[in-house]
C-alpha positions in Angstrom: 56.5 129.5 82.2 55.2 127.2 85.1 55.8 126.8 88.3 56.1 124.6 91.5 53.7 126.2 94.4 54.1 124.8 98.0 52.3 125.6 101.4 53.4 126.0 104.5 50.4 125.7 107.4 47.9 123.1 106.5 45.7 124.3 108.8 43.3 121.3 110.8 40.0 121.7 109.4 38.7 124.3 106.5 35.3 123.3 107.4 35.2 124.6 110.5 37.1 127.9 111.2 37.6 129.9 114.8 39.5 132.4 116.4 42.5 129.3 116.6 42.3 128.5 113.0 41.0 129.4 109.3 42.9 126.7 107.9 44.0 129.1 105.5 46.8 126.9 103.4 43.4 125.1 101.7 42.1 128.4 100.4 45.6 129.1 98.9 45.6 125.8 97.4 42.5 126.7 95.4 43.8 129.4 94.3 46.7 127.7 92.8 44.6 124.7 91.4 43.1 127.8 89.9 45.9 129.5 88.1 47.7 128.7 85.1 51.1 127.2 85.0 51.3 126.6 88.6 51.3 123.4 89.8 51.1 122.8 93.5 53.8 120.4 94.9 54.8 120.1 98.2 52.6 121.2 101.8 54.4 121.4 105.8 53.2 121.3 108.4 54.1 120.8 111.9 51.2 118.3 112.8 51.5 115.2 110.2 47.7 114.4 110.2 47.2 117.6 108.9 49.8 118.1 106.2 48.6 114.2 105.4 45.4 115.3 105.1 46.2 118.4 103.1 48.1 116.7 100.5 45.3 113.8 100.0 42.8 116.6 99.4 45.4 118.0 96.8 46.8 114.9 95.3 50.1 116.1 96.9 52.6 112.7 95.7 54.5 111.1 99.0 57.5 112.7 98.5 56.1 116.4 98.7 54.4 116.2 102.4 56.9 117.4 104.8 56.6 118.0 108.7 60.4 120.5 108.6 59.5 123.2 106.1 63.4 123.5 105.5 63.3 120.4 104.2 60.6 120.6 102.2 62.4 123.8 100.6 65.8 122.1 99.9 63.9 118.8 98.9 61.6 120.4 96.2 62.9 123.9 96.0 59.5 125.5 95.2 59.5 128.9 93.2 56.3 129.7 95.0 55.8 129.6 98.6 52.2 130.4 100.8 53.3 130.7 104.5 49.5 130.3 106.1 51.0 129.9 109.9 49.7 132.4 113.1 50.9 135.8 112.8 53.9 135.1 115.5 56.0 132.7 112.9 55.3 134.9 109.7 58.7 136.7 110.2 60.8 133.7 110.9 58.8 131.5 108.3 59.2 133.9 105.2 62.7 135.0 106.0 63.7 131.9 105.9 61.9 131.4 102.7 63.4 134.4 101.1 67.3 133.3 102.1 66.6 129.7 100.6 67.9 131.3 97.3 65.2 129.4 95.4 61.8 130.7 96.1 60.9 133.3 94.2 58.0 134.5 95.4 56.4 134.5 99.3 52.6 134.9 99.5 51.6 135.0 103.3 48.9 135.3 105.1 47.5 139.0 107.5 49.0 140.4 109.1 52.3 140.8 108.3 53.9 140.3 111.9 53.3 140.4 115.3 55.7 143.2 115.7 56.5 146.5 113.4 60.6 145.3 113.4 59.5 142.1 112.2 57.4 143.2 109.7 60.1 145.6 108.4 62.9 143.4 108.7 60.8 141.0 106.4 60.3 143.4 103.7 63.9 144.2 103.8 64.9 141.1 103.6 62.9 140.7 100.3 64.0 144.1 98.7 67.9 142.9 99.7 67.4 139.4 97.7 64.9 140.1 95.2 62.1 137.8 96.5 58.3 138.6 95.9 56.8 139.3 99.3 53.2 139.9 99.4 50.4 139.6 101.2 46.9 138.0 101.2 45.1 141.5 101.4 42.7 140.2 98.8 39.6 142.4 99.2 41.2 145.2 97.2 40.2 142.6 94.2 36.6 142.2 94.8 34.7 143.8 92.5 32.2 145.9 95.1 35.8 147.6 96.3 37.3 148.0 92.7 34.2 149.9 91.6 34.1 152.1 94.3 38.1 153.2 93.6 36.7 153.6 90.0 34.1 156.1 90.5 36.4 157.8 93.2 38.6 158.0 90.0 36.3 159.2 88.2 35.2 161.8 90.2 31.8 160.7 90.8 32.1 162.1 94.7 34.7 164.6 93.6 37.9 164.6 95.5 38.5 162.2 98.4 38.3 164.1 101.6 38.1 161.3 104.7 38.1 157.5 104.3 36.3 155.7 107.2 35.3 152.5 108.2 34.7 150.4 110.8 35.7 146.4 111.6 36.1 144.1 114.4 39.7 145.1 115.4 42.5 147.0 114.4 44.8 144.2 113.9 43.5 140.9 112.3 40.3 142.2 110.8 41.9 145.7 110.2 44.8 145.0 108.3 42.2 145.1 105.4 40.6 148.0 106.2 43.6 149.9 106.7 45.1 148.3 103.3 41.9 149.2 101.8 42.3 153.3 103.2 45.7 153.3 101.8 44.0 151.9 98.0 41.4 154.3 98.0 44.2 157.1 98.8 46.6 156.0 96.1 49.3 154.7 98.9 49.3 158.0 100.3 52.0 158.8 102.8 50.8 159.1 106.3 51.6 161.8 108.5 49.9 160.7 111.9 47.3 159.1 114.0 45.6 159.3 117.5 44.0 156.5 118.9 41.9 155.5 122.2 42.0 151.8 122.7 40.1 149.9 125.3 40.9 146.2 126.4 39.0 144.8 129.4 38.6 141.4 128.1 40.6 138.6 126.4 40.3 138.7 122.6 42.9 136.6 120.9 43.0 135.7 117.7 44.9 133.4 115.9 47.5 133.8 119.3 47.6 137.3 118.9 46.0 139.9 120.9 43.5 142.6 119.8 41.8 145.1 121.2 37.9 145.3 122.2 37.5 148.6 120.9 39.0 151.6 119.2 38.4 154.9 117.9 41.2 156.3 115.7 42.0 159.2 113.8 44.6 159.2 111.5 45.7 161.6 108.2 47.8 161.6 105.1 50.4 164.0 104.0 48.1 164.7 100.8 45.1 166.2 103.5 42.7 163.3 103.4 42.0 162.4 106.8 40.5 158.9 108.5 38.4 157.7 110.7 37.8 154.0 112.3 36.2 152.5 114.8 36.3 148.7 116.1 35.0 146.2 118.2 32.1 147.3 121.3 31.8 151.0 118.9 32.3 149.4 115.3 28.3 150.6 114.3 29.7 154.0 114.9 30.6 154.3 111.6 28.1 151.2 110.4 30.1 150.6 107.1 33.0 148.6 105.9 34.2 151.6 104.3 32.9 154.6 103.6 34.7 157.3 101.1 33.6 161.1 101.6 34.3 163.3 99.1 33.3 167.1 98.5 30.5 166.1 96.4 29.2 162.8 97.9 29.8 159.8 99.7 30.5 156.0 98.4 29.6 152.8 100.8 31.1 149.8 100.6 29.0 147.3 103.0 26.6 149.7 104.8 25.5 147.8 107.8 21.6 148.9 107.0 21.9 148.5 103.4 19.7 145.7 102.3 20.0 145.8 98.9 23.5 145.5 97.4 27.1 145.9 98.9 27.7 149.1 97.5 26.4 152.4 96.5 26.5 156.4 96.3 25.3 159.4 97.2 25.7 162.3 95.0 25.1 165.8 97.0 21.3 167.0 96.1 20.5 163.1 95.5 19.6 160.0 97.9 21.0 156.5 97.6 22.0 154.4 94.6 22.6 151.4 95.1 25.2 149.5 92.3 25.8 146.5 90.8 28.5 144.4 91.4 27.8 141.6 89.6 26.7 139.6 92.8 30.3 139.7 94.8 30.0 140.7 97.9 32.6 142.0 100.9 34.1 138.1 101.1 34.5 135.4 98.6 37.2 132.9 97.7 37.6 133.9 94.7 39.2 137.1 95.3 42.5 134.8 96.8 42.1 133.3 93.5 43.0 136.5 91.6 45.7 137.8 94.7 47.7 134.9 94.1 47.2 135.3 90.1 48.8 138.9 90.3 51.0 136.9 92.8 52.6 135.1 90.0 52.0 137.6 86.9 54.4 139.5 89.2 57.1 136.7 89.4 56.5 136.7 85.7 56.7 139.7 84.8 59.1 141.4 87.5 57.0 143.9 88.0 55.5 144.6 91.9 52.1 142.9 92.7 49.1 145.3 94.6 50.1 142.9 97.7 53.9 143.8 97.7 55.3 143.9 101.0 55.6 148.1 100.6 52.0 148.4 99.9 51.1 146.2 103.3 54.0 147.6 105.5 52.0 151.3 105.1 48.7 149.5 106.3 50.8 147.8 109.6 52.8 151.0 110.2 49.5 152.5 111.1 48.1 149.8 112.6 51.1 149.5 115.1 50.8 153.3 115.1 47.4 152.8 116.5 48.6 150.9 119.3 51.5 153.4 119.9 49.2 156.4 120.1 47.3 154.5 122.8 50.5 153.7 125.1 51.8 157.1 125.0 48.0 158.7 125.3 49.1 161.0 122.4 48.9 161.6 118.7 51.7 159.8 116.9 54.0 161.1 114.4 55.1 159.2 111.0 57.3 157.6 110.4 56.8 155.4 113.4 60.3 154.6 115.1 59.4 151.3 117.6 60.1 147.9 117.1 58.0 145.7 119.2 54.1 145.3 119.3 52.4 147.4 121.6 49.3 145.9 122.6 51.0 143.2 123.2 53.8 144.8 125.6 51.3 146.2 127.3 49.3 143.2 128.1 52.2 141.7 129.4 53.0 144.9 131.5 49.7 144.1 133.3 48.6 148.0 132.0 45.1 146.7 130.7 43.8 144.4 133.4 44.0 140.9 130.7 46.6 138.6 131.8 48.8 136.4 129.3 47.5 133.7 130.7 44.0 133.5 129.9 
């Protein structure tokens, strides 16, 4: 079966990306140029150069470039839809998308939403009309992280004790790393997490604010515990991630490493460092297999490793996170707020960064 693909955020310029702008929606493109049976249709964007731009890269006809996004949705009714827009219009953007009644499928971009309700009110929304939400947590298909899960799984390390890591923030960098904890702990359930946050100066990415630094602790209901630091302390822990089991640790992207991105340590033995066929912590081509399972899923009905359930457990602790720091105590699962906050307390003036800078 085929079917029509269609992006929503152009994006300015893929050649040059910053803390405004990855211009994500070209990435995605790839990706679909790379899949079979998907044929990429229609692009929106709010700035015309852009989506003009965007579609003359893609060969995108006339009649699929679109500045209203509902009207690129009732014109060409996609079956696939990429929202690639800042993290404050996911929620609006993909709702919308998912009520059309003729997407099937809605692949967008990290995080899932700039507050907890929205993210949950967009996975409800999918679960009540049958939509494929997922999103672009694509690490968990690079090879360096699927052979680490596979010699977890096989014991290698024996059982999984405490998953760790460390990344720039909790939020836009994190939502990996916490989707990545979660993978290596078979979606475990969490039970709780402490946090200590510090924000002293303005760090926005992508119009959304994240912290300067972090050190959280957080645990599953299965015993295996976690450990994370970001920003200013991130070389606490010196490794993208880092499983400890009860007999040996596996490193995924350990800062002093020089050779490889992965390898293990069995107790009694030093280092070893593995092959993974030359991929590396970041590489386009793992969107190209995320939004393959993307549409394997809208073939095959079944749930894609990106479904909305599998990155609402990553953002639930991630908002967690935040939580813990705001009441200056340990959090308890499930986590009952709705807003973001970080974010409400930047605006509450509680962490010395004004909303205006």
């Amino acid at each position: 079966m085929s079917y029509a693909a269609a992006v929503i955020g152009a994006g300015e310029d893929p050649e040059n990306p910053s803390a405004t702008g990855y211009a994500m929606g070209y990435s995605h493109a790839d990706a679909y140029g790379a899949t079979e049976n998907v044929e990429l249709v229609a692009v929106a964007d709010i700035v015309p150069e852009n989506a003009r731009a965007f579609a003359d890269t893609y060969d995108i006809a006339d009649g699929g470039v679109f500045e209203d996004y509902h009207e690129m949705l009732a014109s060409v009714e996609p079956d696939v839809v990429s929202v690639c827009v800042p993290p404050a219009l996911h929620e609006s953007i993909s709702v919308d998308c998912i009520r059309s009644g003729v997407v099937e499928a809605v692949h967008c971009e990290k995080p899932m939403a700039l507050t907890y309700g929205g993210a949950k009110r967009m996975a409800q929304e999918a679960t009540r009309r049958d939509v494929h939400l997922t999103f672009n947590h694509q690490r968990r298909f690079g090879r360096p992280f699927r052979r680490a899960k596979e010699l977890l799984d096989a014991g290698e390390v024996g059982d999984l004790k405490r998953v760790e890591f460390s990344a720039s923030n909790v939020y836009d960098y994190g939502s990996h790393s916490f989707d990545l904890s979660n993978y290596y702990t078979d979606h475990a359930t969490p039970a709780w997490v402490l946090a200590g946050i510090d924000y002293r100066e303005p760090n926005v990415f992508f119009g959304a604010h994240n912290e300067n630094h972090a050190v959280v602790q957080w645990a599953y209901e299965n015993g295996v515990t976690g450990l994370a630091t970001t920003g200013v302390g991130e070389a606490t822990i010196g490794c993208h991630n880092r499983l400890v089991g009860t007999d040996g640790v596996i490193e995924v992207g350990a800062h002093e490493q020089e050779d490889g991105v992965l390898r293990v340590r069995r107790d009694g033995d030093g280092w070893e460092p593995l092959d993974t066929g030359g991929e590396g912590l970041h590489d386009d081509v793992y969107i190209h297999r995320a939004i393959a399972d993307v549409v394997e899923a809208v073939d095959t009905g079944d749930p894609s490793e990106l479904d909305a359930s599998n990155a609402l457990d990553a953002t639930e602790i991630i908002f967690g996170v935040w939580e813990s720091a705001r009441r200056r105590g340990r959090v308890e699962f499930p986590l009952e707020i709705d807003d973001n906050p970080l974010e409400a307390m930047v605006e509450a003036g509680d962490l010395g960064v004004s909303t205006d800078e």
